[in-house]
Phi, psi and omega in degrees: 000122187242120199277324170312304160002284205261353171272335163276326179304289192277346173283334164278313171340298178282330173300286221326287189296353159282342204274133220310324201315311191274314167317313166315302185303325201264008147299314166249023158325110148106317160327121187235127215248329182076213243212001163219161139051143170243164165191104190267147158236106205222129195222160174120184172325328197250006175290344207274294195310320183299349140302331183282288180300342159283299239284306185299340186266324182260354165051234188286333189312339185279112179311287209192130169232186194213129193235144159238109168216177181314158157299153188054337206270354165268121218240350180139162191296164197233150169274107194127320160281112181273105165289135164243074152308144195206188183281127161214132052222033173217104158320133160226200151347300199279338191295281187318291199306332202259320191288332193303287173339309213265315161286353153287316157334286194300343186299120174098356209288180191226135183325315180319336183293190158189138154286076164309125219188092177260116186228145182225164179302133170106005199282320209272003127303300210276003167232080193226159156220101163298103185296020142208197183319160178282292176308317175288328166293333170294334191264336160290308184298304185323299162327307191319263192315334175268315168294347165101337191322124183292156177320322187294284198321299200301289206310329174303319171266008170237009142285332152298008160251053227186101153295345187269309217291216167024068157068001195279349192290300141012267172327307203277345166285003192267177020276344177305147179310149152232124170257082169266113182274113185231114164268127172301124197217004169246145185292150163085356147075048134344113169252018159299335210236324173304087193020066155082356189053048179321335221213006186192151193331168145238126180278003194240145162244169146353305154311310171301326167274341165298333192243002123317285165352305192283322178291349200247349221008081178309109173277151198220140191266195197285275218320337171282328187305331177294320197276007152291310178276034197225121148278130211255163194291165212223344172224141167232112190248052209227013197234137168225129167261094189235086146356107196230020165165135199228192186281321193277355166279336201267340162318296208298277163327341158291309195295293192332319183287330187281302195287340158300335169281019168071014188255157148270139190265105182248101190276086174332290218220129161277336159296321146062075176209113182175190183280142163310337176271005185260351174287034216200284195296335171297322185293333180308311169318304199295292148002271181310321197301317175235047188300331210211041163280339188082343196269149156268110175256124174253140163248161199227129187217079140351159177113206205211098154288177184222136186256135181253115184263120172241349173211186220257004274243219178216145198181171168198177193271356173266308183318299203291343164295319170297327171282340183260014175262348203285324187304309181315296185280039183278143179069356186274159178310144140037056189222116170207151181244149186204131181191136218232163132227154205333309172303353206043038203210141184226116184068211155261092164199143190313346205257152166299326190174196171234154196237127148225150191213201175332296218252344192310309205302312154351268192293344149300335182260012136255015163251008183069018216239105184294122161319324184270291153020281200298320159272356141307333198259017177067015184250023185306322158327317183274311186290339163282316183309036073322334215240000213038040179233045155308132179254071199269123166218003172084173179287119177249026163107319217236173141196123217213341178120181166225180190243109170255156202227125180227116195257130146241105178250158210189000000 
């Protein structure tokens, strides 16, 4: 019985059925566009595919596009089309540079037209024209992201730093039609929230980013505070939206896949929201609880953990969910925990995620190396990488939230 094994069979299994392509297609299935002018834009982790796959469905019909995506995530040329790699989860140059482009497109457009507006999870980096310094918005998304702020929060303050976000991209498309196509990457499928909502109301007010702002104590210079306090638009009637996969396909496809390997499948939770090591130490808990049912068990948990930067160390919140099950299930029977995210990158790191089983804590203690050491200093990326238990699959196309997965085979 091999649990890695059966642990990469299904974290592909569930990317696979995630992935944007057949979605895109049963989106524009049928779709009648009328006598004028397309124009695809398509920006976030998922952007490439999701381009690819309309640029081929719409053929000549494609005027002219524009793709913003991750470094590495363009995969070969599109017909029609300028791909821009940029900075994530810290907008940079290349960012900025790729977002311009994707707004020239719009310049001049005629009702008749339409904006294919392919948005993916990673889109409130890779799509900004910033109302302020560059350097100071790169130092608030850090602040963001070093204080624990959940995704809803970071996004409520960068779209008031943001001409594209909060519905302004929108704006800037009209009179023209927007046909926005969204892979989901927040629990409960905002799409006001959903890298920022270039493209549909906000639903957040001004009070709500002020008082993010406070909980966190943001430094923030006069100019961002004013543009916190610039209210963003609240009616869009020029956007039609469809939402074409989220974290709750990608459970569900983990469970199919864990009950084809003979496991019975138990889907927690699709929500998922907490520090990774407390995400961690519960499957461990879950684990002891159902050590001796006799059964092949999958527990299955969807959502977005959070990470407490307390060291300096290399890491992501799934490595670090996973290294904090180890202590737990140490010593238990044919018992590992393994959890990625969709996209195939955790953190700044090559990797998807992380594998742990039984036997990790072993072998890190004869490696001289303490599990509590390794997640105080943030460095959980080097201790699986000893232990093999790095989880690599490259950019995979998709980006959907992520998945931990906890195997007891019997």
């Amino acid at each position: 019985m091999n649990l890695r094994k059966d642990a990469d069979e299904i974290i592909g299994a569930a990317i696979a059925a995630s992935l944007p392509d057949e979605a895109v297609k049963n989106a524009l299935q049928g779709r009648d566009f009328g006598q004028g002018r397309i124009y695809m834009v398509a920006t976030g982790k998922a952007a490439w595919q999701m381009a690819k796959a309309a640029a081929d469905i719409l053929g000549e019909r494609l005027t002219a596009g524009v793709v913003v995506t991750k470094y590495d995530h363009v995969k070969g040329e599109i017909a029609k089309t300028r791909c821009f790699e940029g900075g994530h989860p810290v907008p940079d140059a290349n960012s900025f540079r790729g977002t311009e482009a994707a707004l020239a497109l719009t310049q001049n457009l005629q009702p008749a037209d339409t904006v294919l507006f392919l948005l993916s999870g990673g889109g409130s980096a890779l799509f900004e024209k910033p109302l302020i310094s560059q350097e100071e918005l790169g130092d608030i998304t850090q602040q963001l992201l070093a204080c624990g702020a959940d995704i809803v929060e970071m996004n409520t303050i960068r779209k008031r730093l943001s001409g594209v976000k909060g519905g302004r991209f929108a704006l800037a498309c009209q009179p023209a039609q927007v046909y926005s196509i969204v892979l989901s990457d927040i629990l409960g499928d905002p799409l006001d929230m959903i890298a920022s909502g270039p493209a549909y109301p906000d639903s957040s007010v001004c009070e709500d980013a002020v008082r993010i702002a406070e909980k966190y104590g943001l430094r923030l210079s006069v100019t961002a505070q004013k543009r916190l306090r610039e209210e963003t638009p609240k009616r869009l009637d020029n956007v039609e939206t469809k939402i074409t996969g989220s974290v709750t396909g990608l459970c569900r496809a983990a469970a199919r896949a864990a009950e084809t390997l003979g496991y019975e499948p138990v889907i927690l939770t699709d929500q998922l929201s907490c520090v990774a090591r407390e995400a961690g130490a519960f499957l461990a808990a879950i684990a002891k609880t159902h050590q001796n049912t006799g059964k092949s068990l999958a527990f299955i948990a969807g959502g977005e953990t959070v990470v407490h930067l307390t060291g300096k160390g290399k890491g992501g919140r799934n490595q670090e969910l996973a290294l904090s099950a180890a202590e737990g299930i140490a010593g238990l029977e044919q018992t590992a925990v393994c959890s990625v995210g969709s996209d195939g990158t955790d953190g700044p790191t090559d990797a998807a995620g992380g594998y742990c089983d039984s036997e990790t804590k072993a072998r890190l203690d004869t490696l001289g190396i303490r599990i509590y050491d390794v997640l105080q200093d943030n460095d959980a990326y080097h201790a699986l990488q000893k232990t093999g238990g790095l989880v690599m699959t490259g950019a995979t196309g998709t980006n959907v939230n992520d998945v931990a997965v906890l195997l007891i085979r019997r």
